[in-house]
C-alpha positions as CSV (number, residue, x, y, z in Angstrom):
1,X,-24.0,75.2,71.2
2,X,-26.7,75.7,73.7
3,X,-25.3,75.7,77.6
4,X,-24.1,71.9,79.1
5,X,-26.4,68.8,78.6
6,X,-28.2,68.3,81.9
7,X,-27.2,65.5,83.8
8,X,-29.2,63.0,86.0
9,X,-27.3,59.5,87.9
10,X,-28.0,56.4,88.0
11,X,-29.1,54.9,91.8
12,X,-27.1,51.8,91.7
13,X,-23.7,50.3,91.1
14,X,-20.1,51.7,90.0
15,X,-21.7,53.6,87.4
16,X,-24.1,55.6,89.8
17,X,-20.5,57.7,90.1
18,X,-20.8,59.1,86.9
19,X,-23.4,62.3,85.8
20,X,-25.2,61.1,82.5
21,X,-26.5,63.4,80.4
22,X,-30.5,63.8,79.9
23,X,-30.1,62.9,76.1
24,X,-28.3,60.2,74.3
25,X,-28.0,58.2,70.8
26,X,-29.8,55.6,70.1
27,X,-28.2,52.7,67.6
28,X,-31.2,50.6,66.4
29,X,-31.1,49.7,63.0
30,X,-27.6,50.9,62.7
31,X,-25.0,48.1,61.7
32,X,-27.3,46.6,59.3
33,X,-25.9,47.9,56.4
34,X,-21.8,48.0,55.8
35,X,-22.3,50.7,53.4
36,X,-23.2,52.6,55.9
37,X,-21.0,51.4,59.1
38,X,-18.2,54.8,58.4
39,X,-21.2,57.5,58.3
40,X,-23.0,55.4,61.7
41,X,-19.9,55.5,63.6
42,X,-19.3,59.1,62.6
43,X,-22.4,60.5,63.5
44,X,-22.3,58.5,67.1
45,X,-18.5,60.0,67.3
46,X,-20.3,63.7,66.6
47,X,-22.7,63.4,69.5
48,X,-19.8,62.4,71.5
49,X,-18.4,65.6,70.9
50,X,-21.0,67.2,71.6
51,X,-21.4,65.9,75.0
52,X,-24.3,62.9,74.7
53,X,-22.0,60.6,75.8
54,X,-24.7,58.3,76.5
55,X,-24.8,55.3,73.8
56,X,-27.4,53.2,73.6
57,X,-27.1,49.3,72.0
58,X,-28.4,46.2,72.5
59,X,-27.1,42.4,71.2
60,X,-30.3,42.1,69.1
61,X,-29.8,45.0,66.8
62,X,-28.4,43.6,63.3
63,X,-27.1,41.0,65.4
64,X,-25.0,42.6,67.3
65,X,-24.4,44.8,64.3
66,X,-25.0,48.2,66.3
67,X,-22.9,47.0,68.8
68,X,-19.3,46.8,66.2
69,X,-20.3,50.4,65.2
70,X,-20.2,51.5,69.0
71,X,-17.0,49.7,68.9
72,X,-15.8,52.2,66.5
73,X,-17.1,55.6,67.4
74,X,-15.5,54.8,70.6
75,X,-11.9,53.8,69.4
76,X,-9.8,55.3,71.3
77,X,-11.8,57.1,73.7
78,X,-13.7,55.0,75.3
79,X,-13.9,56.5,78.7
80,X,-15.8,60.1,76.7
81,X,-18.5,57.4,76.4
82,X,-21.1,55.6,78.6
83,X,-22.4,53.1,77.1
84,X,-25.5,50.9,77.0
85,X,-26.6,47.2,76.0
86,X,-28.7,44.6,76.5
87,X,-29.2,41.1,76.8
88,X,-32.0,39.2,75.0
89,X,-34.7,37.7,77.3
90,X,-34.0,34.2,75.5
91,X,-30.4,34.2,76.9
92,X,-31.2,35.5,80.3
93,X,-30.6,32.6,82.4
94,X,-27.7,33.0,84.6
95,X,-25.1,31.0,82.6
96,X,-26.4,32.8,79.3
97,X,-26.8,36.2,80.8
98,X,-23.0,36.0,81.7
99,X,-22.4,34.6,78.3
100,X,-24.6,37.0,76.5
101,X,-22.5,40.1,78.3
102,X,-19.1,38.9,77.2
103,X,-19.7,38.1,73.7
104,X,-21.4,41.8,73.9
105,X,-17.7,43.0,75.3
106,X,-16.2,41.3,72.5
107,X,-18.3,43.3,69.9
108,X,-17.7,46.4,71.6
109,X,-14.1,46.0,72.4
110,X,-14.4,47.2,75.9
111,X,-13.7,45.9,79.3
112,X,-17.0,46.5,80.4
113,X,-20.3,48.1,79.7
114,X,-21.7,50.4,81.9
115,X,-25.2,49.9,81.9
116,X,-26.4,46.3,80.9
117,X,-30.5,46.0,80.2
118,X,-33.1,43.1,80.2
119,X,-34.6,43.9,76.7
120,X,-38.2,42.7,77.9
121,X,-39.3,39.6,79.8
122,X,-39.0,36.1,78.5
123,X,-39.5,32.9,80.2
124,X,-36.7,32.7,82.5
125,X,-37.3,33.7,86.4
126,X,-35.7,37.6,87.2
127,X,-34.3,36.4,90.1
128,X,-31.8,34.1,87.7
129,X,-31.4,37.3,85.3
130,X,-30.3,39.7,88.7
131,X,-28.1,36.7,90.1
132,X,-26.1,37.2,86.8
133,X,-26.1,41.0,86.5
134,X,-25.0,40.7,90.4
135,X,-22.0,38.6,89.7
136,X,-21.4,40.9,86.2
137,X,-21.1,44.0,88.5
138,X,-19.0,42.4,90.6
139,X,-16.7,40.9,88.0
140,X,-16.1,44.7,86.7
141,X,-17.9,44.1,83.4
142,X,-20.9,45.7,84.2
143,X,-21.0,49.6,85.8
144,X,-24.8,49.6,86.9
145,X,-27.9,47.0,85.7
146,X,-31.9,47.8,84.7
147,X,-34.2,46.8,82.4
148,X,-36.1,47.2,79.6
149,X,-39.8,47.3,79.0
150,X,-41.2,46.8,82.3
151,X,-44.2,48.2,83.3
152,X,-45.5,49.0,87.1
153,X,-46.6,45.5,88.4
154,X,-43.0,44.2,86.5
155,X,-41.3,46.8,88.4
156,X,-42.9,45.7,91.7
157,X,-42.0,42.4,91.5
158,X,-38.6,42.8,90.5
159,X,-38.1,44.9,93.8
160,X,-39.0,41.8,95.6
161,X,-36.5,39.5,93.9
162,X,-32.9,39.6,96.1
163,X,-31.0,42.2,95.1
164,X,-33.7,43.5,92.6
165,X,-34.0,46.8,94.4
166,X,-30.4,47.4,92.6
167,X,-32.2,48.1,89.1
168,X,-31.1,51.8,87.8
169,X,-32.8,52.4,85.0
170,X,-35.8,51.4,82.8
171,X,-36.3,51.7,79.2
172,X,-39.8,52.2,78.0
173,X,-41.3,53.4,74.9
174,X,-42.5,56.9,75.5
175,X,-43.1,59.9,73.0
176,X,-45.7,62.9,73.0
177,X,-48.1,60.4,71.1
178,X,-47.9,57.3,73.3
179,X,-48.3,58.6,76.8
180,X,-49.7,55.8,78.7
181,X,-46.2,55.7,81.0
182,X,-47.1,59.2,82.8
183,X,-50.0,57.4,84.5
184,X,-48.1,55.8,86.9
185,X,-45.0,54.3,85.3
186,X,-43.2,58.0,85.8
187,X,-44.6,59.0,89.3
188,X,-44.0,55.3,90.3
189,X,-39.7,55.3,88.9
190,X,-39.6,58.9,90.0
191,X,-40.6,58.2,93.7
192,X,-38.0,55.0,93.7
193,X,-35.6,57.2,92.1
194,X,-35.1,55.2,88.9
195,X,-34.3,57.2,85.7
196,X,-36.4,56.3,82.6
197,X,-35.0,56.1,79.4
198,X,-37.3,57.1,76.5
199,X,-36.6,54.9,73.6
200,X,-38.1,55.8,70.0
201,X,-38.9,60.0,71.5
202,X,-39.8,60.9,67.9
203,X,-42.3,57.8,67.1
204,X,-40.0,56.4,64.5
205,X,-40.0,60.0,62.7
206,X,-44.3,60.0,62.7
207,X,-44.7,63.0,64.9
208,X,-42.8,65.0,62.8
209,X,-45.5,66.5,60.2
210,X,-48.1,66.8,63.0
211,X,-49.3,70.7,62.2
212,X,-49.7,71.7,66.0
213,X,-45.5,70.7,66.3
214,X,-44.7,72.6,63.2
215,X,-46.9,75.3,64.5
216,X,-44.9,75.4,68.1
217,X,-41.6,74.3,66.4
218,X,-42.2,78.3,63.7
219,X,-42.3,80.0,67.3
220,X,-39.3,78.7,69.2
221,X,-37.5,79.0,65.5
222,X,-36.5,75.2,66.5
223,X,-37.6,72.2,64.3
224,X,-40.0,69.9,65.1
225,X,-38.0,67.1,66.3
226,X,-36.5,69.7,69.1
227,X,-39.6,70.0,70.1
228,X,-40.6,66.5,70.5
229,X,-38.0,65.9,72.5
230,X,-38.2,68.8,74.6
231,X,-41.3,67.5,76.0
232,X,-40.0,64.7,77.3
233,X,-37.0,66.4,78.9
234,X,-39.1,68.7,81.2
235,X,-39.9,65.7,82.9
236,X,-37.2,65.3,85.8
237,X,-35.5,62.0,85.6
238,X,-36.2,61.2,81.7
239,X,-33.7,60.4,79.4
240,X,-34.5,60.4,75.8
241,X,-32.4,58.5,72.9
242,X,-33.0,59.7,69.9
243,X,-31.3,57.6,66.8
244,X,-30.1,59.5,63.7
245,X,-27.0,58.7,61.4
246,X,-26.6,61.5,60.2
247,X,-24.4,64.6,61.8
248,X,-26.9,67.1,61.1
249,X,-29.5,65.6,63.0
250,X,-27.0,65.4,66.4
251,X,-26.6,68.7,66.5
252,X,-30.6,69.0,66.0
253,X,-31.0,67.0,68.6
254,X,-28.8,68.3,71.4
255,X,-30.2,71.6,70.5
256,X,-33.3,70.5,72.3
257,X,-32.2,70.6,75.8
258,X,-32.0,74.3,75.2
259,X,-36.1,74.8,74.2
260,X,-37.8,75.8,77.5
261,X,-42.2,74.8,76.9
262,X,-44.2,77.9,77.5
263,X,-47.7,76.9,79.5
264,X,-49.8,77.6,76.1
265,X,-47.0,75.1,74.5
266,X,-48.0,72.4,76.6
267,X,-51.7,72.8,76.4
268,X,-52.0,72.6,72.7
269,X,-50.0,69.8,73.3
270,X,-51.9,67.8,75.7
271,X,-55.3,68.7,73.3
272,X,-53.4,67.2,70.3
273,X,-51.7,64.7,72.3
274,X,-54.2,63.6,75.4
275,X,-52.3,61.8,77.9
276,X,-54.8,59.1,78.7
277,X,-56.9,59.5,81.8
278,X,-56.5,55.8,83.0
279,X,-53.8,52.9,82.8
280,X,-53.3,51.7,79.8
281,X,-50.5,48.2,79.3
282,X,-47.3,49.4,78.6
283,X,-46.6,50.2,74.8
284,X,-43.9,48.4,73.1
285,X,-42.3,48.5,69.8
């Protein structure tokens, strides 16, 4: 394998002790099919071996699915694993957000969960959502808290709720063909310090026929998904979560943080894939 994952840390809480590494496993859509539970757990149990210890669930996949097959590629090493969930915006009072997290520790079989997410705004006020994720982190059942799916002005005011300048991460949508976050999403999270996580890097698999890809993937002698995901890792403070069940497509995957962009790489890139000139809403899938 290629040299060790880069790592980046988290600003905030117990868990801003740990390096994580620059690319993870995603888990959505896994759990949703039993047939397919020993293969899901397996593959999540290969990237652990290969050193993306980061894991990344949330209670709303297969309904809390994902989360039982984390439990199991962890079994009995949980501490080899950093791992990630989220609570629902429809249980993200205070009362439910605490509720929320310990039925999610129950799923996962773990004393805690390292980094705990607000999947997207819903209707109840952040400053009820942070009270919870305060009292979480100080319970020990929560390393670090962020959020999910919050774009610039969300981010601002979230910094003005008590305690909201504690957030350490936010998950965004964010591939080479929806680019609207390096407007001022990135420069705006790198300046406060706050790693992004790139969810769905490989735009749920569409990016990987695109002919300029294939064409930079045949120089690098790399695939196309490497590629993909390459360009989101030059960007300092990314981390991308690619989602695959299958082994084969780990090891693909780690392989990535290994690919170094040439100059003419990343023009043909930006001409196939314009990053737009203006601020656009905040994708979400």
């Amino acid at each position: 394998m290629p040299d060790p994952i880069p790592t980046t840390r988290l600003p905030f809480g117990p868990s801003s002790d740990r390096a994580v590494p620059v690319i993870g496993q995603g888990t959505w859509h896994m759990g949703e099919n039993k047939k397919s539970f020993a293969d899901e757990a397996k593959s999540l149990r290969h990237g652990l071996d290969l050193g993306m210890t980061l894991i990344d669930t949330a209670e709303m996949y297969a309904d809390g699915g994902a989360e039982r097959v984390v439990a199991e590629a962890v079994r009995g090493r949980r501490d080899d694993a950093f791992i990630v969930s989220k609570v629902l915006p429809s249980n993200a009072s205070r009362e439910g957000t605490i509720k929320a997290c310990e039925a999610s520790l129950k799923r996962l079989a773990t004393d805690r969960i390292d980094l705990y997410l607000l999947h997207w705004r819903g209707r109840y006020r952040l400053s009820e959502t942070v009270e919870a994720f305060e009292a979480l982190k100080t319970a020990g059942k929560i390393g670090s808290w962020g959020v999910s799916n919050f774009d610039t002005d969300d981010m601002e005011e979230l910094a003005g709720v008590p305690d909201g300048g504690h957030v350490a991460a936010n998950q965004v949508l964010y591939n080479l063909a929806r680019r609207g976050v390096e407007h001022d999403l990135l420069p705006q999270s790198r300046t406060a310090g706050i790693p992004v996580m790139a969810y769905s890097p490989l735009d749920e698999g569409r990016l990987l026929r695109h002919p300029d890809l294939v064409h930079i993937a045949k120089a690098h002698q790399a695939t196309v998904a490497q590629i993909a995901l390459a360009f989101l890792l030059r960007n300092p403070g990314v981390i991308v979560i690619p989602k695959t069940g299958m082994p084969e497509r780990v090891r693909e995957n780690r392989g990535s943080t290994a690919i170094r962009l040439t100059t003419d790489d990343l023009d043909l890139l930006d001409k196939a894939f314009p990053a737009p000139a203006a601020k656009v809403p905040l994708e979400m899938i």
